[in-house]
N, C-alpha and C positions, 0 to 999 in steps of 0.2 A: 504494500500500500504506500502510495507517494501521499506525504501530507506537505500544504503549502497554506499560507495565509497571506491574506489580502489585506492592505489597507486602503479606504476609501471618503471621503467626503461622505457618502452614506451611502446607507444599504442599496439601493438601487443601482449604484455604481460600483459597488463591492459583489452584487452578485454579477455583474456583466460581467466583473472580468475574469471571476470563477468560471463562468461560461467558455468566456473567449480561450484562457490558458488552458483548464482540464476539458472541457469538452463537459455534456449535458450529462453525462453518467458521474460526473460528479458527487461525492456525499460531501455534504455538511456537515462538520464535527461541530464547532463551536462559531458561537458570534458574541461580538460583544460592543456596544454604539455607547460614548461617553460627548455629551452636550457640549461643543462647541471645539470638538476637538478631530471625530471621527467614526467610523466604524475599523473592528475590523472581524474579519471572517475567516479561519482556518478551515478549508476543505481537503476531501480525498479523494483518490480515484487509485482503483483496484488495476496494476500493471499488469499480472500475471492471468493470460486467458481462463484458465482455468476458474482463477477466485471469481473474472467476468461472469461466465456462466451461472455462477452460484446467485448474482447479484444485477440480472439483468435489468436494461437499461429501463426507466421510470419512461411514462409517456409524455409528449413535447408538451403538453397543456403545463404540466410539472415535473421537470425533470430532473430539478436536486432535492435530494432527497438528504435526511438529518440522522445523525447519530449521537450518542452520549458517549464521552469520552472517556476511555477506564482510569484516565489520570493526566496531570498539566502534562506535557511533551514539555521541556528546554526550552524550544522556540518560544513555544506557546505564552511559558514565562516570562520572558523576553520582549516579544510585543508587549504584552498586559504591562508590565512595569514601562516600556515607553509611551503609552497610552497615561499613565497614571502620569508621566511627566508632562504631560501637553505635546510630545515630540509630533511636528504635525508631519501629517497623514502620509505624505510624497518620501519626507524621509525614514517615517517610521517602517516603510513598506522596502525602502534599499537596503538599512540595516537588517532585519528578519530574512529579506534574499541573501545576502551575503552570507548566510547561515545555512544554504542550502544543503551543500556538502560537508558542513559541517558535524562531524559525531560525537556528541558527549553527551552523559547524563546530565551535567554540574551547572544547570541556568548563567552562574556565573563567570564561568568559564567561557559561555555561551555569548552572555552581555561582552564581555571582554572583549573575546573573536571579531563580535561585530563591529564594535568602537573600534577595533583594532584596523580592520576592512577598511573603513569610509572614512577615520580621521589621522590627522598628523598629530606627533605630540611633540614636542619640542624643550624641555624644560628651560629655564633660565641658567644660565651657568653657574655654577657654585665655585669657581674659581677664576681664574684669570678671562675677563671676556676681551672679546676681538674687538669690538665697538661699545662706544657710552649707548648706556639705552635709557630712552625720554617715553616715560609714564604720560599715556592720554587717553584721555576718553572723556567722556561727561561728567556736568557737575556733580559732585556727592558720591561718587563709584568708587572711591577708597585709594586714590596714586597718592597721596601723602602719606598716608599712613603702610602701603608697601612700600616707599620709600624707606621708610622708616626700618620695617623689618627687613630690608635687602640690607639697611646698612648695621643691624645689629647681626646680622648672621656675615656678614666679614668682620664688625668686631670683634664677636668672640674666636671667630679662627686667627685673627690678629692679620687679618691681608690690610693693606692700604685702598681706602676707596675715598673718591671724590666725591663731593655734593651741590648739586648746584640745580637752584629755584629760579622757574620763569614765573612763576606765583605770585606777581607785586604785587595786583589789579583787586584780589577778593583781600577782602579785612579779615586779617587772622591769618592767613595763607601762610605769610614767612613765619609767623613765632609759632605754627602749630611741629613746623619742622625745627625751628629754632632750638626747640624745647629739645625734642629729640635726640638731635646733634652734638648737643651742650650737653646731656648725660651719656652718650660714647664716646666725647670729646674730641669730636671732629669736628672741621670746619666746613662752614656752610656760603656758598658762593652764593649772590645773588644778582642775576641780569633782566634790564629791561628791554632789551630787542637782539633780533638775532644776531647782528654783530657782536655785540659782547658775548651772547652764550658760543660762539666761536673760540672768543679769547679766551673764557674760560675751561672749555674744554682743551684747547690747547693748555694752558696753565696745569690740568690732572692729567696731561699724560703717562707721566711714571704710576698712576693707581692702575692697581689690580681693575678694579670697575669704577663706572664713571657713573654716577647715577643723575638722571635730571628728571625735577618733577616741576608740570607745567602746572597752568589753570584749565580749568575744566572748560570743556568745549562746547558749543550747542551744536550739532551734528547737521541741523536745520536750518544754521544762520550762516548761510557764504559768507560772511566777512569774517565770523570766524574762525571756518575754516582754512579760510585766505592765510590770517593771519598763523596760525598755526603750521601748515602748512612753509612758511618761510622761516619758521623757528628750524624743523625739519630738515629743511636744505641747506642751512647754514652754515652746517658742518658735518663728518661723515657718523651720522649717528641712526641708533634703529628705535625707530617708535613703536611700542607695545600696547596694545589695546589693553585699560584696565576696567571689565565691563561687569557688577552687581549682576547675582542671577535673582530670579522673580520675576524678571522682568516680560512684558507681552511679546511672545514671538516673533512675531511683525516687527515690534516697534525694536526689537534685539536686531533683529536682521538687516533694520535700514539703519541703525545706529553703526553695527559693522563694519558695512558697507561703505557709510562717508568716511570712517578711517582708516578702510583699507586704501581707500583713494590718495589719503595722502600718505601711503606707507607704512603702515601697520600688516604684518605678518606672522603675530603671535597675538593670542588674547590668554591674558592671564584674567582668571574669574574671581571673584571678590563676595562676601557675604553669604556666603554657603552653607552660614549656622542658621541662617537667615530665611532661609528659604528651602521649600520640600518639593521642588518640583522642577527640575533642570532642563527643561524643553527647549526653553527661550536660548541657551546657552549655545546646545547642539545646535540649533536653528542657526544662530548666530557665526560659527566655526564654520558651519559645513555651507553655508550660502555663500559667504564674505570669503571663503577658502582661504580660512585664516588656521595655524596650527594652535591645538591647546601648550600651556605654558602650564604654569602653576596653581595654585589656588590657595585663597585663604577663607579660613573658617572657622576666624574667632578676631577679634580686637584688639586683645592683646601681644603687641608686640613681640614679646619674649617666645611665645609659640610661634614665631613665623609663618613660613610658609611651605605647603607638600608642592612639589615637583608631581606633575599629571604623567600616568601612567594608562594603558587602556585600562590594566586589572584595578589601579586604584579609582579609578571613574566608576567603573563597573560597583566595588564596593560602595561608591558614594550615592550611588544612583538606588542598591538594593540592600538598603542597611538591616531589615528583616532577616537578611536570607544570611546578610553575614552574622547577624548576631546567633542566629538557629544551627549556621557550620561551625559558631565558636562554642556554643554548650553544647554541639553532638562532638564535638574535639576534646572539651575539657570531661568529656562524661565516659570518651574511648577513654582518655588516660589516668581517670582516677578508677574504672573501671578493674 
């Protein structure tokens, strides 16, 4: 038996294409439609003539026919939990394909593969990087405060790192990083146009990394971007997308999209404690063909930041299922 699932806009366009791929002797194992996100449908169809026979075809008036499923399949898992994130419909249906060939029992394993498939992961460097890299994204998505922890995790390895704020404009901007700096006792550069963030980064060349955090961008407002954008070119540096999950899929995906325009090629994700549903995120990555980077998932400083893996996305996305493999683990071994 070949099973496959569908994802669609809605049921009416999830059984066409059950039609279209298996053919009308299709079974329907499971379906499942969540409001404002999708359907989706796992069907089957019998490969082997023989099992044909036993299960001849239903007539055209109704021709899929439904079954009860002896237990979740992996897959099956798999969609359900990207359905449960909002992951909409087009990509929740590439991931689950990418799984075709796929064989494991371990859902998570499963989630992984897939992420593994469709996305780039790129982490941030933990030690000497090739280029300064300039934290941007929108108001309030947390680049001062990764700034913050990018430069307490080369403090405590004791590397030499630069610092340096395009941040004059909003009130509070510099003393929020001020603060920061002034207890790892490093010093903090601060420029008003991209000429000077030039000479400033010339000035940290001997650091290990160069860090710069800008002001928060409106994605929406060309003169914005304009200006950003010439921050960017000024000198040879990489702009990192720093982009809050929770956010509305849509409104993730055109946010992206204006900074991949001006040179963003990584999104680090932000606010993870914050949010229980990571659709907007993928949405964002896999539209804007941006690579995931890292993620933070708390406020405090001192816990930095995890470097994205497929398996460790996968754990973030099905915290249930890790915490069900960590008490059947601790239960094997006290057993």
């Amino acid at each position: 038996m070949r099973l496959k699932s569908f994802h669609a806009p809605s049921m009416q366009e999830a059984m066409r294409l059950v039609r279209e791929v298996l053919g009308d002797d299709a079974i329907i194992v499971a379906t499942r439609e969540e409001e404002g996100v999708g359907v989706r449908v796992t069907a089957a169809i019998e490969e082997d003539e023989g099992m044909l026979a036993a299960h001849p075809p239903m007539a055209a008036a109704n021709p899929l026919r439904f079954l009860e499923p002896e237990g979740p399949e992996p897959i099956d898992v798999v969609a359900d939990t990207l359905l449960r994130h909002g992951v909409p419909a087009e990509l929740n249906q590439r991931l689950v394909d990418s799984l075709e060939d796929f064989d494991t029992r371990d859902p998570m394993m499963a989630m992984a593969a897939a992420l593994d498939a469709v996305f780039s992961f790129q982490p941030l460097p933990d030690g000497r990087a090739p280029r300064p890299m300039m934290l941007v994204g929108p108001p309030g998505g947390g680049k001062t405060l990764t700034v913050a922890k990018l430069c307490a995790r080369c403090a405590l390895q004791k590397r030499p790192v630069g610092v340096i704020s395009t941040d004059t404009i909003r009130a509070g901007g510099i003393e929020q990083l001020q603060a920061f700096t002034r207890v790892l006792k490093l010093r903090l550069i601060t420029v008003e146009d991209p000429t000077a963030l030039s000479d400033a980064v010339e000035v940290s060349r001997g650091m290990e990394q160069v860090l710069v955090d800008s002001a928060g961008r409106n994605p929406y407002n060309a003169q914005d971007m304009k200006d950003l954008r010439e921050f960017v070119t000024a000198t040879d540096i990489e702009p990192v997308l720093v982009l809050p999950a929770g956010l509305d899929p849509v409104e993730a995906v055109e946010i992206a999209k204006a900074f991949r325009a001006i040179g963003a090629r990584r999104l680090l994700a932000t606010r993870m404690d914050m949010a229980r549903r990571y659709g907007s995120l993928l949405a964002a990555a896999h539209e804007a063909g941006l690579a995931f980077a890292d993620v933070s998932a708390t406020t405090k400083v001192a816990d930095g930041l995890t470097a994205l893996t497929p398996t460790i996305l996968a754990k973030m996305m099905m915290p249930e299922l890790q915490a069900e493999q960590r008490r059947a683990k601790q239960t094997g071994t006290h057993a």
